[in-house]
TORNU-839790 format. One record per atom (N, C-alpha, C): residue number from 0; atom name; y, x, z. Coordinates in steps of 0.2 Angstrom, whole numbers. Atoms other than C-alpha are relative to their C-alpha. Layout:
N
[rec NUM,'CA',[Y,X,Z]] ...
end
This chain:
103
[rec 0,'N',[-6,4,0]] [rec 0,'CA',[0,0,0]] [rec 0,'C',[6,4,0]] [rec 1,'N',[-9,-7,1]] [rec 1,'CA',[19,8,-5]] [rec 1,'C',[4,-2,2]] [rec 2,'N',[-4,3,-4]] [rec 2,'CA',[26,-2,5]] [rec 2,'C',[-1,1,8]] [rec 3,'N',[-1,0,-5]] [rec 3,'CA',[30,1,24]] [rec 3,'C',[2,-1,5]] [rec 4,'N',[-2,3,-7]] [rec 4,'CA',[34,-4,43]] [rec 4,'C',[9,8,-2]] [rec 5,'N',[-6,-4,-1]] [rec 5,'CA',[55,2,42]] [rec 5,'C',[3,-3,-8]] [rec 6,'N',[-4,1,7]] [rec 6,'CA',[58,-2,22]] [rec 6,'C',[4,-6,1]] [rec 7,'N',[-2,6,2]] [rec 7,'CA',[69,-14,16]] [rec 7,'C',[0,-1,-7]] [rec 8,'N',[3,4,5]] [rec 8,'CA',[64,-25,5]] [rec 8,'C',[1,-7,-3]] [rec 9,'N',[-2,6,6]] [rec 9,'CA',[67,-39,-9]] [rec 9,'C',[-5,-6,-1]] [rec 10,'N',[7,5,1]] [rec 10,'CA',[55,-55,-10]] [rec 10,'C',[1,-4,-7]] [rec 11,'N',[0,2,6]] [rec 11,'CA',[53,-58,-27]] [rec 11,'C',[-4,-7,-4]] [rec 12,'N',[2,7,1]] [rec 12,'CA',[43,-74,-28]] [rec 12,'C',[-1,-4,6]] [rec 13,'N',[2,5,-3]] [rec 13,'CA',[40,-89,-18]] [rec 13,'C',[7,-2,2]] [rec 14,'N',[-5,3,-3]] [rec 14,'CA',[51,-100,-8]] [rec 14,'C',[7,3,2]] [rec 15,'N',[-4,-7,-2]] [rec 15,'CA',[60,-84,0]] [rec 15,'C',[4,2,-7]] [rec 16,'N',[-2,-6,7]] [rec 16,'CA',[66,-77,-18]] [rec 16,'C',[6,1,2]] [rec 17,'N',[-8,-1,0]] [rec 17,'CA',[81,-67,-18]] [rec 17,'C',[2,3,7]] [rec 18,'N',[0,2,-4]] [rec 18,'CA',[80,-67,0]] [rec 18,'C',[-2,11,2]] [rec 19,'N',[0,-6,-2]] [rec 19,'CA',[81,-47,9]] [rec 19,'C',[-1,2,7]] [rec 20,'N',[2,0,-8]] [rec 20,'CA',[74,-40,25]] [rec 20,'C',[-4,7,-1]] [rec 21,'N',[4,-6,-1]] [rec 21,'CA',[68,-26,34]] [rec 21,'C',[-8,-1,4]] [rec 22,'N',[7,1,-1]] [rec 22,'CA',[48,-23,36]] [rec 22,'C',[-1,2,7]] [rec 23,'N',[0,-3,-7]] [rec 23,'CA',[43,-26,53]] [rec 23,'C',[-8,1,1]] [rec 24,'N',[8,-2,-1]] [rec 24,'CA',[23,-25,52]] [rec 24,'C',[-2,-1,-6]] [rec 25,'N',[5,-1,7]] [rec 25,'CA',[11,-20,38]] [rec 25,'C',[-5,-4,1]] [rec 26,'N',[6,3,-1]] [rec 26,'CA',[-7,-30,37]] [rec 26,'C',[-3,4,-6]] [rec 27,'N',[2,-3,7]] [rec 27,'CA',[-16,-17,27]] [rec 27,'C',[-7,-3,-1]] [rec 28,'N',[7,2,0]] [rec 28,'CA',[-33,-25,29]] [rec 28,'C',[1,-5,-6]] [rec 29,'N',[-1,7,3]] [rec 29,'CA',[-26,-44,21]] [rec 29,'C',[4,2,-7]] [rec 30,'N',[-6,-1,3]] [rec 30,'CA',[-12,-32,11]] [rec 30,'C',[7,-6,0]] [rec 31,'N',[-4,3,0]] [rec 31,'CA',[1,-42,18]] [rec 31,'C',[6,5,4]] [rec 32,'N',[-4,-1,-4]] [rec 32,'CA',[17,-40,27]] [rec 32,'C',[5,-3,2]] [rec 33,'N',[-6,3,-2]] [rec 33,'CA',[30,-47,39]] [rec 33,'C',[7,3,-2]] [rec 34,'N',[-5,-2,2]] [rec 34,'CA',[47,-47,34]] [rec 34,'C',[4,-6,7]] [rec 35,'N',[-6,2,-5]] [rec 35,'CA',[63,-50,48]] [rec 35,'C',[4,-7,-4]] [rec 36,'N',[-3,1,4]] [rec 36,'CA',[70,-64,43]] [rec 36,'C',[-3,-6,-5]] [rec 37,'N',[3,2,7]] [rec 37,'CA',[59,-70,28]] [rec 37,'C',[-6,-5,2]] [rec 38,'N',[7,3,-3]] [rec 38,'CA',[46,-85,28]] [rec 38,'C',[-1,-3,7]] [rec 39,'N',[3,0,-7]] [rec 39,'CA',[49,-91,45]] [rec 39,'C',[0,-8,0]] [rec 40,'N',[3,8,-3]] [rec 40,'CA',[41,-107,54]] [rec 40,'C',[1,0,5]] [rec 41,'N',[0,1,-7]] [rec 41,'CA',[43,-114,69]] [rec 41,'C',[-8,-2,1]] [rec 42,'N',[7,2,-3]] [rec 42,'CA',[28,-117,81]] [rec 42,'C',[1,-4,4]] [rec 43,'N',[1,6,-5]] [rec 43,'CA',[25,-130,94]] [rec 43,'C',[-4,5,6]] [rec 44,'N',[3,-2,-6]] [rec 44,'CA',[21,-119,111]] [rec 44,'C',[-3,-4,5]] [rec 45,'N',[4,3,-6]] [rec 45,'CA',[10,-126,123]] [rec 45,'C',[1,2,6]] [rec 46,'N',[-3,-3,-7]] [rec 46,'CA',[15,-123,143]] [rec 46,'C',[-4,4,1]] [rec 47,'N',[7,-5,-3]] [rec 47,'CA',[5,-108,149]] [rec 47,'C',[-3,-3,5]] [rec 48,'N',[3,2,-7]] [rec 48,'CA',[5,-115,165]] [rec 48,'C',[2,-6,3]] [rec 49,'N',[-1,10,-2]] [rec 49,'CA',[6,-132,175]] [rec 49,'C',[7,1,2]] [rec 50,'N',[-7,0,-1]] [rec 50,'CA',[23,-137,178]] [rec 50,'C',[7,6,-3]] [rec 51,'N',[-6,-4,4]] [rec 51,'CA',[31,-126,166]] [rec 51,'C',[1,-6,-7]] [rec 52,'N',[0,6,3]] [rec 52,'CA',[37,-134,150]] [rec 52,'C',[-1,5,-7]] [rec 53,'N',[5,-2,7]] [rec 53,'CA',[31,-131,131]] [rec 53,'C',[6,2,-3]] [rec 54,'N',[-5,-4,7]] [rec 54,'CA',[44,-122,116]] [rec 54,'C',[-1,-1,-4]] [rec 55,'N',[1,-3,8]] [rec 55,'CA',[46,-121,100]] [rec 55,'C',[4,5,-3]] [rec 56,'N',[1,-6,1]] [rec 56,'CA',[45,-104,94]] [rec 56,'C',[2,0,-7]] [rec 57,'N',[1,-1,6]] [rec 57,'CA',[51,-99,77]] [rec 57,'C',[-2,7,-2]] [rec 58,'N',[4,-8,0]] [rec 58,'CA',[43,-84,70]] [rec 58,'C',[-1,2,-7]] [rec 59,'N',[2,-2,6]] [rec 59,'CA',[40,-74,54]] [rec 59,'C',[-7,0,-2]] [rec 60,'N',[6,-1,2]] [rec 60,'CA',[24,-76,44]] [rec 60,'C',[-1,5,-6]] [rec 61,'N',[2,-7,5]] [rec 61,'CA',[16,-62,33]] [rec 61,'C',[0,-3,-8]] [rec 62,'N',[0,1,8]] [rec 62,'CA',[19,-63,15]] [rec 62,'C',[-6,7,-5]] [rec 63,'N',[6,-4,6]] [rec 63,'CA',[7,-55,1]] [rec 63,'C',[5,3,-2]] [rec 64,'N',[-1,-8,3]] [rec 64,'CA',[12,-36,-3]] [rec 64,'C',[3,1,-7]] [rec 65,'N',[1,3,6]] [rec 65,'CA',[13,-43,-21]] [rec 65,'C',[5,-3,-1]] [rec 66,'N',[-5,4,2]] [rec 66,'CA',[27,-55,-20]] [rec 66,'C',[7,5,6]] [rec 67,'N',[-6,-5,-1]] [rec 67,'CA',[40,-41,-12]] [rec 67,'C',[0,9,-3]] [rec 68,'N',[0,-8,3]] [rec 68,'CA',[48,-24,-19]] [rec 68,'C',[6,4,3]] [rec 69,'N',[-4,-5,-3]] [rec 69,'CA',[57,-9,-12]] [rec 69,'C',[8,-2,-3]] [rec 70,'N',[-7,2,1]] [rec 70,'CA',[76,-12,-13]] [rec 70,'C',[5,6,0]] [rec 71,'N',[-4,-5,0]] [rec 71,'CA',[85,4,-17]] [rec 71,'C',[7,-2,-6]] [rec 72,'N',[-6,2,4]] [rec 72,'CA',[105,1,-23]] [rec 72,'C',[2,-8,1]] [rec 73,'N',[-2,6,1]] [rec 73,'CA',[105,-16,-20]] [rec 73,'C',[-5,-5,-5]] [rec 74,'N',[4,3,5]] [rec 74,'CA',[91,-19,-34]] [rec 74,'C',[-7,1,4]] [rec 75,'N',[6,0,-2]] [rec 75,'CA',[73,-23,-32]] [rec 75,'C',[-4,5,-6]] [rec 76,'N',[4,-6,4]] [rec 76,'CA',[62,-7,-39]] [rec 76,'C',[-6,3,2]] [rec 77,'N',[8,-2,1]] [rec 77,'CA',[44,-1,-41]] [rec 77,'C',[-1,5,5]] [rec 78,'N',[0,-5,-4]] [rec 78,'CA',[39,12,-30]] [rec 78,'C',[-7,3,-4]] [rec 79,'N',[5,-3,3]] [rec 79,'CA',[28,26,-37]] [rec 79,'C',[-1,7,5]] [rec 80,'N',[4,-7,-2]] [rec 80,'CA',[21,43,-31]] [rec 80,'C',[2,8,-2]] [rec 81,'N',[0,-10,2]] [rec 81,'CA',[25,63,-34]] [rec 81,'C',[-3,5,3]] [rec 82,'N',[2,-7,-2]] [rec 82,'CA',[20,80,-28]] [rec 82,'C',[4,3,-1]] [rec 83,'N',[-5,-7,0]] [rec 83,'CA',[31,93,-21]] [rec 83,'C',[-4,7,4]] [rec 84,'N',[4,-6,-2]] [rec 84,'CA',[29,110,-20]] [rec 84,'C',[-7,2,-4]] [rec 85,'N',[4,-4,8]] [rec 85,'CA',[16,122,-26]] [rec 85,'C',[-7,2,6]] [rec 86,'N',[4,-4,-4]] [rec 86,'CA',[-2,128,-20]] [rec 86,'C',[-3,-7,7]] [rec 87,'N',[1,5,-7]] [rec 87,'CA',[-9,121,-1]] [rec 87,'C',[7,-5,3]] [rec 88,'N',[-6,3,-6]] [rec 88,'CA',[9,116,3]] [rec 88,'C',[2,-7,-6]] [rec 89,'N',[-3,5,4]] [rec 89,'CA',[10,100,-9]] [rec 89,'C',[1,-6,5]] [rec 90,'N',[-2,6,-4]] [rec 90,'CA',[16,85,-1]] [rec 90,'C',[1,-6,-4]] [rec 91,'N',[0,9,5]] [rec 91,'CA',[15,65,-8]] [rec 91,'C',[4,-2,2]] [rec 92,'N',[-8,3,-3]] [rec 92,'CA',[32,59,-9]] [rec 92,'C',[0,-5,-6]] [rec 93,'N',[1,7,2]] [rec 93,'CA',[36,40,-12]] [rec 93,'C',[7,2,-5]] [rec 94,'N',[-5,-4,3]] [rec 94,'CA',[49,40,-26]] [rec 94,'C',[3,-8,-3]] [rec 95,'N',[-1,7,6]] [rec 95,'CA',[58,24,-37]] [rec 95,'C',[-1,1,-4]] [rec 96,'N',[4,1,6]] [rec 96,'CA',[50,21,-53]] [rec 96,'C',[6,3,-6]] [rec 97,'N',[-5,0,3]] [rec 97,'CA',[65,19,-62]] [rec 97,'C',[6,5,-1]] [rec 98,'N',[-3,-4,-1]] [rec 98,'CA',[76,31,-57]] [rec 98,'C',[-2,8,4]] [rec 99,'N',[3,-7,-2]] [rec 99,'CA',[65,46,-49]] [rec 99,'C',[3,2,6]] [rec 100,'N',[-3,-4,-7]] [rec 100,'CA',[75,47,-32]] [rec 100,'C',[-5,-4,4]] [rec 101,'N',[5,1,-7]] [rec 101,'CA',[65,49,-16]] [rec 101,'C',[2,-8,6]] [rec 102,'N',[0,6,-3]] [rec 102,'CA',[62,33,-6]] [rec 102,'C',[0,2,10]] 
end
């Protein structure tokens, strides 16, 4: 997954479209992730304990990896992969598709 806990990021289909937020958790098992902000529902809490009283909770739900992309400049853009350096000392660095600067 090229996507991050800390990126901000663009939701590019569903309901959310258009819609911008920074990644608060990754789901890499489901490839999902929650975004601040994005996709949120309320809940109906139920009282933990007798004589306390019940809530409603609104909260973010995870969105598929697939319907958001990296947001560098204002625009939504691809993220891709490189290699720096030479020999044992290569390092994998995330890069924008489009414009080749480091993510």
């Amino acid at each position: 997954m090229k996507i991050k806990k800390g990126d901000t990021v663009m939701v590019i289909a569903g309901k959310d479209k258009g819609k911008t937020g920074k990644v608060e958790q990754t789901l890499a098992k489901t490839l999902q992730v929650v975004v601040a902000g994005v996709n949120v529902v309320t809940k109906h809490q139920k009282n933990k304990r007798t004589r306390a009283q019940g809530q409603i909770v609104t909260m973010s739900m995870p969105l598929d990896v697939s319907n958001v992309a990296l947001v560098e400049g204002g625009k939504a853009v691809r993220a891709g992969y490189t290699f720096e350096g030479e020999g044992d000392k290569r390092t994998k660095v995330r890069v924008a598709r489009p414009s080749g600067k480091k993510l």
